[in-house]
ZAMAR-392759 format. One record per residue (C-alpha): residue in one letter; x, y, z; residue number from 1. Coordinates in Angstrom, 1 decimal, always signed. Each point is the difference from the previous one (the first is absolute). Last residue first. Layout:
<pts>
+------+--------+--------+--------+-----+
: type :   east :  north :     up : seq :
+------+--------+--------+--------+-----+
:    a :      X :      Y :      Z : NUM :
...
+------+--------+--------+--------+-----+
</pts>
This chain:
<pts>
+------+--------+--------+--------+-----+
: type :   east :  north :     up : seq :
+------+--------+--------+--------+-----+
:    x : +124.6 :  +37.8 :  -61.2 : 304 :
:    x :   -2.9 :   -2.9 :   +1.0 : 303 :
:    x :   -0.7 :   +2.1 :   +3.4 : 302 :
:    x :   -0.5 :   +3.2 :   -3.2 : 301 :
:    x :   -2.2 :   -1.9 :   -2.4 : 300 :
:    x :   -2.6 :   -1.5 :   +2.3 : 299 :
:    x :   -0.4 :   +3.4 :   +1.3 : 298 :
:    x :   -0.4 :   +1.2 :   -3.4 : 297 :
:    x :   -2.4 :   -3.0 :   -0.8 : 296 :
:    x :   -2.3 :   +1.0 :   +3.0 : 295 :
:    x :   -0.1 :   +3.7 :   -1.0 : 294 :
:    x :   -1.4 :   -1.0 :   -3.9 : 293 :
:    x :   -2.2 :   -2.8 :   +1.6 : 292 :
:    x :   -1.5 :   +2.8 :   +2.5 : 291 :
:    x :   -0.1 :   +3.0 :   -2.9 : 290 :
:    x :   -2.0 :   -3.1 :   -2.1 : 289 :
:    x :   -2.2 :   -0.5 :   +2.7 : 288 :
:    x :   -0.9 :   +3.4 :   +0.7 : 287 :
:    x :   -0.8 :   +0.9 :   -3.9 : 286 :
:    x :   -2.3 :   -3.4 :   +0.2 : 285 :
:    x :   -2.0 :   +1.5 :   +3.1 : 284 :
:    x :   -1.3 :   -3.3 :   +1.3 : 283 :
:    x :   -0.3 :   +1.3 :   +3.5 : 282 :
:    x :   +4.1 :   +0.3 :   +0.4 : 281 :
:    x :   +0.8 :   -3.1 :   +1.9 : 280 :
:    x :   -1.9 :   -2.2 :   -1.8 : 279 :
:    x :   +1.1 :   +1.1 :   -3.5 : 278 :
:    x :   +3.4 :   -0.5 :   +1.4 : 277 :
:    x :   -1.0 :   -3.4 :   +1.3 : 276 :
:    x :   -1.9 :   -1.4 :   -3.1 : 275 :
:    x :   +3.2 :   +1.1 :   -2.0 : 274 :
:    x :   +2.1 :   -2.6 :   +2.4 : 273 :
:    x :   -1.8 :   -2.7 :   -0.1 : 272 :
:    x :   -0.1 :   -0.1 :   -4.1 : 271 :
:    x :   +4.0 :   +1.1 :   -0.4 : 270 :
:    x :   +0.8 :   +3.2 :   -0.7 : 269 :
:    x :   +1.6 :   +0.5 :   -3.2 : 268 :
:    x :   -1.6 :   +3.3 :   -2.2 : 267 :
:    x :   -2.2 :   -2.3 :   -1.8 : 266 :
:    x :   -0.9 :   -1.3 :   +3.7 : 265 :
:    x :   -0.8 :   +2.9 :   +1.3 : 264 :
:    x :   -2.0 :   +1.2 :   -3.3 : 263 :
:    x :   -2.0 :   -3.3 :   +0.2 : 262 :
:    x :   -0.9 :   +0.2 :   +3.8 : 261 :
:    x :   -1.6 :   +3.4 :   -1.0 : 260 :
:    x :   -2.1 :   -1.7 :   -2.8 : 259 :
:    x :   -1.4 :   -2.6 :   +1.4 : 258 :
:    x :   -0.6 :   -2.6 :   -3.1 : 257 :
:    x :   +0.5 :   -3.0 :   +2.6 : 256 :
:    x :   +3.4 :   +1.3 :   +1.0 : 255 :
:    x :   +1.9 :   -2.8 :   -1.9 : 254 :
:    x :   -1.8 :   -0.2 :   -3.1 : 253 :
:    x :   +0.0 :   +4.2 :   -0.2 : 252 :
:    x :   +4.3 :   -0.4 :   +0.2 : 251 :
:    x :   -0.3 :   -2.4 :   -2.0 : 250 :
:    x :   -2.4 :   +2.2 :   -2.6 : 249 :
:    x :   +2.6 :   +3.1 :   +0.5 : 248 :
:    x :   +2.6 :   -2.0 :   -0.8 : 247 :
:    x :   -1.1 :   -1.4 :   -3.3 : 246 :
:    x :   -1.4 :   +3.4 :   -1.2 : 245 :
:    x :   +3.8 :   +1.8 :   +0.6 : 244 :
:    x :   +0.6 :   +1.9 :   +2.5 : 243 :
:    x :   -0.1 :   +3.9 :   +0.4 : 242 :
:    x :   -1.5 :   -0.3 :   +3.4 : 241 :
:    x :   -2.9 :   +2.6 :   +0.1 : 240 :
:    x :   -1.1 :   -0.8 :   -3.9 : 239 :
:    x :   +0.2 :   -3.3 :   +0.5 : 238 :
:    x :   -1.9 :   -0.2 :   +2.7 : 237 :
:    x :   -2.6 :   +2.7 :   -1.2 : 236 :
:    x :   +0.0 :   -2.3 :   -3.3 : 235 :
:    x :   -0.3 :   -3.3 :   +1.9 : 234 :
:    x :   -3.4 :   +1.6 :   +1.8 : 233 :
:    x :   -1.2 :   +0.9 :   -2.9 : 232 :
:    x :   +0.4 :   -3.2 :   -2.3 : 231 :
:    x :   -1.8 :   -1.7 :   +3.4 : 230 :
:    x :   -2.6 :   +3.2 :   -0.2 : 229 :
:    x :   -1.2 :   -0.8 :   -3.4 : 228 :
:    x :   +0.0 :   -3.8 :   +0.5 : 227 :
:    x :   -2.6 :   +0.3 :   +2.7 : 226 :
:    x :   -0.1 :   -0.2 :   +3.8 : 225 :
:    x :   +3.4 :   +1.8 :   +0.6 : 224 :
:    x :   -0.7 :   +1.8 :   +3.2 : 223 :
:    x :   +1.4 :   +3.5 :   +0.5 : 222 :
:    x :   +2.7 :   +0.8 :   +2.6 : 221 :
:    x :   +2.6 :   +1.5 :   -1.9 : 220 :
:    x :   -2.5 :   +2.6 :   -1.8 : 219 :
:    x :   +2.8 :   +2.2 :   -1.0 : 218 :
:    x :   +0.5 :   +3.6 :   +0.4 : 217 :
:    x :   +3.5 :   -1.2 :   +1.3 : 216 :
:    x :   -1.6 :   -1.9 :   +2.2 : 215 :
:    x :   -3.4 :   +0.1 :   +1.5 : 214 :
:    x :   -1.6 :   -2.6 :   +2.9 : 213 :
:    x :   +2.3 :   +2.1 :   +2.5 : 212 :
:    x :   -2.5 :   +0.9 :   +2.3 : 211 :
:    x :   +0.2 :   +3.7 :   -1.4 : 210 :
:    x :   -1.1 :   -0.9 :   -3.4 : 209 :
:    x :   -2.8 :   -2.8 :   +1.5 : 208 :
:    x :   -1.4 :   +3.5 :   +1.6 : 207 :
:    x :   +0.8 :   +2.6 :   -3.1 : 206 :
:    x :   -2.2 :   -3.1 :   -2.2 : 205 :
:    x :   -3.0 :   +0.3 :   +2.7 : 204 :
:    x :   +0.0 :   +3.3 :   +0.2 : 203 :
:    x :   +0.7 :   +1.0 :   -3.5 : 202 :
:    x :   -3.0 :   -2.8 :   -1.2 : 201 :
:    x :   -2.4 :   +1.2 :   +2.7 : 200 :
:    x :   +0.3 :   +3.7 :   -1.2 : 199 :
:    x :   -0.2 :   -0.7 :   -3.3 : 198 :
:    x :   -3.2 :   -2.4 :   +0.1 : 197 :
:    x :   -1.5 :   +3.1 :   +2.6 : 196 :
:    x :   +0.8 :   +2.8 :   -2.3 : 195 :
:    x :   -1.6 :   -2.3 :   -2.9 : 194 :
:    x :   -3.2 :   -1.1 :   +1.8 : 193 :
:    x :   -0.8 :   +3.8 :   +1.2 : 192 :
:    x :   +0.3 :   +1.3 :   -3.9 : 191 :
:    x :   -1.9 :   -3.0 :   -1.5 : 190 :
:    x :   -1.2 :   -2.9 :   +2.6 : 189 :
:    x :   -1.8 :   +2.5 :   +2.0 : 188 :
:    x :   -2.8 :   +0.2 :   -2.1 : 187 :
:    x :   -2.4 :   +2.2 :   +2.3 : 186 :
:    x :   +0.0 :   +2.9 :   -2.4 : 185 :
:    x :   +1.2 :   -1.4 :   -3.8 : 184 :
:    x :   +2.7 :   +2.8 :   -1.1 : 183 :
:    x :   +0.6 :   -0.5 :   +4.2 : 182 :
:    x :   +0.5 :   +2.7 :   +3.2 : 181 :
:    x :   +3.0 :   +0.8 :   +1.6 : 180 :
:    x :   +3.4 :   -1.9 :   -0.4 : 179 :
:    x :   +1.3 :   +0.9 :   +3.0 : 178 :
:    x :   +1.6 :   -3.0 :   +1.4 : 177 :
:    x :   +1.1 :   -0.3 :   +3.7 : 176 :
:    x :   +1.9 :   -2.6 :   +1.4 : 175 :
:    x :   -0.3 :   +0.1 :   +3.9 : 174 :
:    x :   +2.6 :   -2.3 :   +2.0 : 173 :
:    x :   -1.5 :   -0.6 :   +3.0 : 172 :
:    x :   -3.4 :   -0.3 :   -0.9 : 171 :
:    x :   -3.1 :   +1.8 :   +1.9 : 170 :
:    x :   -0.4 :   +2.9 :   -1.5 : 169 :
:    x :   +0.9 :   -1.1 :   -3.4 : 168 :
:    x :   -2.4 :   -2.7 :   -0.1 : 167 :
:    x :   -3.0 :   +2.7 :   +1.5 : 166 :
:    x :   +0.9 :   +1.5 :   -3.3 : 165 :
:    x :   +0.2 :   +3.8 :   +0.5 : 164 :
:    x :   +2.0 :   +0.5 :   -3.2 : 163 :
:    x :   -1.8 :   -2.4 :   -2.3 : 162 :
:    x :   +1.9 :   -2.1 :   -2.2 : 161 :
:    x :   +1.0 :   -2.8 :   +2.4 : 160 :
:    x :   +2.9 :   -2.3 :   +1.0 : 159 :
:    x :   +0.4 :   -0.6 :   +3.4 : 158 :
:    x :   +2.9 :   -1.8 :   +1.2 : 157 :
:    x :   +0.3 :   -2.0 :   +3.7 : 156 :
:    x :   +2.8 :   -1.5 :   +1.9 : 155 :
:    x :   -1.3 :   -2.6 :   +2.1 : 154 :
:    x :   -0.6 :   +0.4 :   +3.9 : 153 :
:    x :   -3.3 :   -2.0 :   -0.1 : 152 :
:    x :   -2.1 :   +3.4 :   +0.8 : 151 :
:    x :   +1.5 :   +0.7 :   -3.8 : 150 :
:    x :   -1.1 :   -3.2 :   -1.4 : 149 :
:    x :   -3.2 :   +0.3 :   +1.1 : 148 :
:    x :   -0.7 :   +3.8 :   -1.0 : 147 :
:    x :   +1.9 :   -1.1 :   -3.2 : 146 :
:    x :   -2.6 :   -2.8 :   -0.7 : 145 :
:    x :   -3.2 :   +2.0 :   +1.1 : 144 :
:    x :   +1.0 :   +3.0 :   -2.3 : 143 :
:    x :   +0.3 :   -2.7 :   -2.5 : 142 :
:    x :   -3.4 :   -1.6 :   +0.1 : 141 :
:    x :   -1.5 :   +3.4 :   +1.1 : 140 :
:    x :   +0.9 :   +2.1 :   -3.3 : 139 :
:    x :   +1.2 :   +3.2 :   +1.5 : 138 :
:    x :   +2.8 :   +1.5 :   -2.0 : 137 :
:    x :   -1.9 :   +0.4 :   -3.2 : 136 :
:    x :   +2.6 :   -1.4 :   -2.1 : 135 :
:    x :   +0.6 :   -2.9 :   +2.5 : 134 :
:    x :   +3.4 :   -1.7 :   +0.5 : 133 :
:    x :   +1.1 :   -1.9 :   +3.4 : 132 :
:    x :   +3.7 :   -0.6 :   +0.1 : 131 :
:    x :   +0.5 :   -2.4 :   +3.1 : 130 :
:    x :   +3.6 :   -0.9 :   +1.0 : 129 :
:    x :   +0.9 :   -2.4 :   +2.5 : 128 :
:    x :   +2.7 :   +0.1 :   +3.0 : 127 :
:    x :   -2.8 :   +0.6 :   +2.2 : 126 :
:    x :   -2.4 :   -2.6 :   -0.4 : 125 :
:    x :   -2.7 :   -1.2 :   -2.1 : 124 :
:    x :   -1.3 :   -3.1 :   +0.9 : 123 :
:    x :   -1.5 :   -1.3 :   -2.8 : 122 :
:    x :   -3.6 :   -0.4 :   +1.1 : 121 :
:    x :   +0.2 :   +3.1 :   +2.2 : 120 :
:    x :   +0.7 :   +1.5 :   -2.7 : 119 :
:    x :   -2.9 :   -1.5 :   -2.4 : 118 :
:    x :   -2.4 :   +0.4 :   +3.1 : 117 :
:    x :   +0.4 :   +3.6 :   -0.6 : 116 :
:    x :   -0.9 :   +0.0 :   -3.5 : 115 :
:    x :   -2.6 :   -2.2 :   +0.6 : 114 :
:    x :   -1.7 :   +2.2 :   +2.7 : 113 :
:    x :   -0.4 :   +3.0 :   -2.1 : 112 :
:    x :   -0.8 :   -1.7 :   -2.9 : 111 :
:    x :   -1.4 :   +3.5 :   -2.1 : 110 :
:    x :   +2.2 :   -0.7 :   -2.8 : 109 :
:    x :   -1.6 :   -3.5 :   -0.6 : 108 :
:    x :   -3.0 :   +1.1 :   -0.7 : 107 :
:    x :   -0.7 :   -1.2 :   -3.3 : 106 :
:    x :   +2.9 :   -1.8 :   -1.7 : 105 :
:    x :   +1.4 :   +1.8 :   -3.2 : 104 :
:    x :   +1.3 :   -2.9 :   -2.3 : 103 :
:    x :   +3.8 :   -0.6 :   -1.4 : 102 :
:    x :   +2.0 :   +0.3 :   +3.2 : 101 :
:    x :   -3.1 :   +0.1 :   +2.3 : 100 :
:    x :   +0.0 :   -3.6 :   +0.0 :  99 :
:    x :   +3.1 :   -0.7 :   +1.6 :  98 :
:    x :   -1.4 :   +1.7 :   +2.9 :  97 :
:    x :   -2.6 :   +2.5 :   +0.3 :  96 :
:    x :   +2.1 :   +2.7 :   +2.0 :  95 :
:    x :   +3.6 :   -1.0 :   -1.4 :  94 :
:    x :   +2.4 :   -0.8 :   +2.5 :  93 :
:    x :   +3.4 :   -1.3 :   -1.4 :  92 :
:    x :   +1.9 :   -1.1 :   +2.2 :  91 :
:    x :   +4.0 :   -0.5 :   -0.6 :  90 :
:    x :   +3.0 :   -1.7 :   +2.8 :  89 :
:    x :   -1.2 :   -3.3 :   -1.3 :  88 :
:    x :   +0.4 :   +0.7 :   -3.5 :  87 :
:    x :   +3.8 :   +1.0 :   +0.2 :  86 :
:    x :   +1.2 :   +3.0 :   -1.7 :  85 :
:    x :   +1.5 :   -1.5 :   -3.1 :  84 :
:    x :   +0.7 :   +3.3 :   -1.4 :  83 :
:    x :   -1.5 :   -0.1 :   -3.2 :  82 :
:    x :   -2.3 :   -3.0 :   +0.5 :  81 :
:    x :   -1.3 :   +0.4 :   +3.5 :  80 :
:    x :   -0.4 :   +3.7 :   -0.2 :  79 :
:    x :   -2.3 :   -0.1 :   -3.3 :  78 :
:    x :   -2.8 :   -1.3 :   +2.0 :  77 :
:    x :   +0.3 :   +3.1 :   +2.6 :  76 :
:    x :   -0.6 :   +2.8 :   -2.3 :  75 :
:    x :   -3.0 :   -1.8 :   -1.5 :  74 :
:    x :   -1.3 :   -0.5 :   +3.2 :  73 :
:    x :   +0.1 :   +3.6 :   +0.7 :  72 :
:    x :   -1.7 :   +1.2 :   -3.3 :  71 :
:    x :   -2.8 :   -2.5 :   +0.6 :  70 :
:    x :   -0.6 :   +1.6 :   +3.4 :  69 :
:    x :   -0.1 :   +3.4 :   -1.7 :  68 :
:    x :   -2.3 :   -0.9 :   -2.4 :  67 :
:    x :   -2.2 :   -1.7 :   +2.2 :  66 :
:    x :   +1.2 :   -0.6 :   +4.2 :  65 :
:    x :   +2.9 :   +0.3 :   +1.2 :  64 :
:    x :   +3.0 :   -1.8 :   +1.8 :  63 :
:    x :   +3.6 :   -0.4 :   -0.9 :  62 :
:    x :   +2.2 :   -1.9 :   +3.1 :  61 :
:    x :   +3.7 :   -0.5 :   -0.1 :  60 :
:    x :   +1.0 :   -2.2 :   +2.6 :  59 :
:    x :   +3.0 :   +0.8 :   +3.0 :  58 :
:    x :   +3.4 :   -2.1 :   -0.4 :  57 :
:    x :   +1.9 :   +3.0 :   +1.6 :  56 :
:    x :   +1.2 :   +1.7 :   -3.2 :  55 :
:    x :   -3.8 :   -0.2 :   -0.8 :  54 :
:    x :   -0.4 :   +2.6 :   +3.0 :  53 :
:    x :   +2.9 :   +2.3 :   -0.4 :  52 :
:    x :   -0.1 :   +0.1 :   -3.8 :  51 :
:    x :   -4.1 :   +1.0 :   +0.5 :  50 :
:    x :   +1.1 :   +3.0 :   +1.6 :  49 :
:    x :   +2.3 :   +0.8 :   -3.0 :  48 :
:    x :   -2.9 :   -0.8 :   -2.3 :  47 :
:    x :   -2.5 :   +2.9 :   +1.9 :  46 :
:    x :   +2.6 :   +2.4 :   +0.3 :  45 :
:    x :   +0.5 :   +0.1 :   -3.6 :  44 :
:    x :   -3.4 :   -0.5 :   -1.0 :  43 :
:    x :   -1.1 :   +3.9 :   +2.0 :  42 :
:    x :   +3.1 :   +1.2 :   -1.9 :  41 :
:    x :   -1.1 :   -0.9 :   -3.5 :  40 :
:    x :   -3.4 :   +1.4 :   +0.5 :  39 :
:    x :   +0.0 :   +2.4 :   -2.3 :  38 :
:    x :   +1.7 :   -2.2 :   -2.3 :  37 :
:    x :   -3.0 :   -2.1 :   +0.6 :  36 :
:    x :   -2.4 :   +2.8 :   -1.1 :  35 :
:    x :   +1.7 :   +1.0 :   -2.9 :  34 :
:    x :   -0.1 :   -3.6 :   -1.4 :  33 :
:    x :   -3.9 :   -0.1 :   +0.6 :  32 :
:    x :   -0.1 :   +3.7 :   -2.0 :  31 :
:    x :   +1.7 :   -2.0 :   -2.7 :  30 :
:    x :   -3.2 :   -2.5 :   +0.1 :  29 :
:    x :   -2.5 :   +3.2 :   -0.3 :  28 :
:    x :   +1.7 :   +1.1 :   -3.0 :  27 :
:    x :   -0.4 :   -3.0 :   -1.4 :  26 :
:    x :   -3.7 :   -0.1 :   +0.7 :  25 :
:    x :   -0.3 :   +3.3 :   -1.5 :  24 :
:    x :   +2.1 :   -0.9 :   -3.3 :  23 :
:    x :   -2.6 :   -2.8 :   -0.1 :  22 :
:    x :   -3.0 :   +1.9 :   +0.0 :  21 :
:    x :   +1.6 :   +2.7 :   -2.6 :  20 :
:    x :   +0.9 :   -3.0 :   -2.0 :  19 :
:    x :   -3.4 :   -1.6 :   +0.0 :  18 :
:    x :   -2.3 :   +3.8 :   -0.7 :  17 :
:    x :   -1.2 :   +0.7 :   +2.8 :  16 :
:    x :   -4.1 :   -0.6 :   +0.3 :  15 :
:    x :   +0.8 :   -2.8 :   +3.4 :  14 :
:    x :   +2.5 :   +2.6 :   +1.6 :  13 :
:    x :   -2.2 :   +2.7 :   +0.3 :  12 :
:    x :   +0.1 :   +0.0 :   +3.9 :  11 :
:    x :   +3.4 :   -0.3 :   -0.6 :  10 :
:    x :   +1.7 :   +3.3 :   +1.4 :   9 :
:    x :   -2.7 :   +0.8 :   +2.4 :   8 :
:    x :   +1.1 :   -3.0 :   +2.2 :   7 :
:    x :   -2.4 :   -2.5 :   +1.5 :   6 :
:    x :   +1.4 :   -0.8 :   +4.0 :   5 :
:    x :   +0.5 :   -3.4 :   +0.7 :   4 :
:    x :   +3.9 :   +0.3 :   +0.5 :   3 :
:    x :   -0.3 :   +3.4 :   +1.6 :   2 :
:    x :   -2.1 :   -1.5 :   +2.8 :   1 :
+------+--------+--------+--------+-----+
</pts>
């Protein structure tokens, strides 16, 4: 496997002078980048099938096992806060458990049977999503999830770093990332870790982008749990509206701090009626605001 293979180029790596070392490794983490561009198409096709599925009310589902595992929960946690995406439609399966967040846990990539008990266990279905990440390709905790998952009917994504990944044979969606062998052979959480953080990040974001949790370049769907993101999300309301502080925070008191109902009703809809346009077009704010717009004209012209 390229990704534990030593490289020529820094077998000396440990007698370099600091800087040279370092220069090296950074070379090594815009090689990462490269790779993922490379594979820009390959995510593309991957998030628009995911669209279709999550569209439906499927679940998002990261599983792995290690580094890469750790990456994928990562990726997941930050969903819920920056675009609200609803905790019980997330799993997060982490070879290990909990515990393997913060402590390696012996064995536990080898659990064949767990990890296909842990489908079973949650009933994956077909409108669901799996993306199963392994540098190697082949680690059997997550081979064993995706093989699951996909014999399940969901919609499975390999992410691996190897080219004849038994993970990219076998997924539906195939993410490939050539980032080749390592400054530190074996330690997959430098150049393979970074392709694979980027990758899961533009997937993920592209995915709640195209489900309308994006406006405007805006996070209009994020969670104010702090005072930082309260003062941001009156800015972005402010900021899309044009009204004053005072009306932006009734307009936030009314809507229980949801942004999208806030705009609506900034720009005059009434409560009920902002909840049903953002019904009626999937929550896509830009759609609601086109339907309010049409509906007011129309209002306008038996009126006249």
């Amino acid at each position: 496997m390229d990704t534990e293979r030593p490289s020529p180029r820094y077998t000396g790596i440990d007698v370099w002078e600091p800087l040279d070392a370092l220069d090296a490794m950074i070379d090594g983490q815009l090689a990462a980048v490269a790779a993922v561009r490379a594979a820009r198409r390959q995510i593309l096709e991957a998030a628009l099938a995911m669209e279709t599925r999550l569209q439906d009310g499927g679940r998002l589902i990261y599983a792995g096992a290690g580094t890469s595992g750790r990456l994928a929960v990562q990726d997941g946690a930050e969903l819920m806060p920056t675009f609200s995406w609803p905790e019980e439609r997330l799993l997060l399966l982490l070879a290990g458990g909990e515990e393997a967040m913060v402590r390696a846990v012996e064995g536990a990539e080898d659990e064949i049977e767990h990890a296909t008990e842990l489908i079973r266990r949650h009933a994956i279905a077909p409108k669901d999503v799996l993306i199963a990440v392994a540098a190697s390709g082949a680690t059997p905790f997550t081979l064993s999830c995706l093989r699951e998952a996909k014999r399940r009917g969901a919609l499975t994504i390999g992410v691996a770093n190897n080219r004849d990944a038994p993970l990219l044979a076998e997924a539906e969606r195939p993410i490939y990332l050539e980032t080749g062998s390592e400054p530190i052979a074996g330690s997959t959480r430098m150049n393979a870790g970074t392709a694979q953080r980027i990758t899961l990040s533009l997937l993920s974001s592209l995915t709640m982008v195209r489900l309308g949790r994006v406006y405007a370049g805006l996070m209009v769907e994020v969670q104010a749990v702090n005072a930082k993101l309260v003062g941001r999300r009156e800015k972005m309301l402010v900021h899309l509206t044009g009204k004053s502080l005072g009306e932006v925070r009734e307009a936030l008191r009314r809507t229980d701090g949801n942004v999208k109902l806030a705009v609506l009703v900034v720009e005059g809809c009434e409560l009920e009626e902002a909840k049903e346009f953002l019904a009626q077009t999937g929550g896509r704010l830009r759609d609601a605001i086109a339907l309010a717009e049409r509906r007011r004209g129309q209002s306008s012209e038996i009126t006249s």
